[in-house]
Residue, then its C-alpha position, 0 to 999 in steps of 0.5 A: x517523546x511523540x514522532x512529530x517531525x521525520x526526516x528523511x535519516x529517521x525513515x525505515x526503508x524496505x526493499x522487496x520484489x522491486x518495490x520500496x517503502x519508505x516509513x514515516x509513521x506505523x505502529x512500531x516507529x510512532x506508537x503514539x500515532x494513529x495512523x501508518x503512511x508510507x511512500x511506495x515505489x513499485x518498478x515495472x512488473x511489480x506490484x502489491x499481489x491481492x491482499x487485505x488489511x482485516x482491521x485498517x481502512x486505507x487511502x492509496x494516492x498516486x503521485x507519479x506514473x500509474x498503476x493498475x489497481x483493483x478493488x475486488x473484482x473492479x480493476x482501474x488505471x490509476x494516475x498521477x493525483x488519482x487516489x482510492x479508498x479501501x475500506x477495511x476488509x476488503x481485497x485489493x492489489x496494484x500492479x505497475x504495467x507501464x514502462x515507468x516506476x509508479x510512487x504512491x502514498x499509502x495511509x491506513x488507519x488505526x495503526x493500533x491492531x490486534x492481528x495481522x497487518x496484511x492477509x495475502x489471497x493471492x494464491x486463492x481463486x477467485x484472485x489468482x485467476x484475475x493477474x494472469 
């Protein structure tokens, strides 16, 4: 049957370096959906280190705090009701730098992929050099 409706007991929730994701749809929960949402959590210090999505395009929303967000080499602070597209492909990260968790919904679309989800660059130059 379809993934219509989710509570908040049909989540999957993920822990990881002071970030949570909370899951509502993806590839693996709703096979029938063509897009993946999550509602990200990221703690003071954390972040989502440089990375892409070779195959998705992605919409990142800020709902609470704000978050510094780079879009290659372009970095910005990111409030409450801000939002970013990130085209597939391209290299991109978010660091929480205030003193407040920043929560986020994040949608990426297809959900239906054929490599990998996400490709860490965070370990290559010119990325690495930027978050010093």
């Amino acid at each position: 049957m379809p993934r219509r409706f989710v509570t908040a007991s049909d989540l999957e929730i993920e822990h990881i370096d002071g970030k949570t994701h909370n899951w509502y749809y993806k590839q693996e929960l709703s096979p029938d959906s063509s897009l993946v949402l999550c509602r990200a959590r990221i703690v003071k210090g954390a972040g989502h280190a440089f990375h892409s999505h070779p195959e998705m395009d992605e919409i990142i929303y800020v709902l609470e705090g704000e978050m510094e967000q780079w879009l290659e080499k372009d970095r910005r602070i990111l409030k409450a009701g801000e939002s970013v597209y990130i085209p597939r492909g391209v290299i991109h990260g978010c660091y929480n730098l205030s003193d407040n968790e920043c929560e986020f919904i994040a949608i990426l679309t297809p959900s239906k992929i054929s490599g990998e989800f996400s490709v860490d660059v965070s370990g290559e130059e010119p990325w690495k050099s930027l978050k010093g």
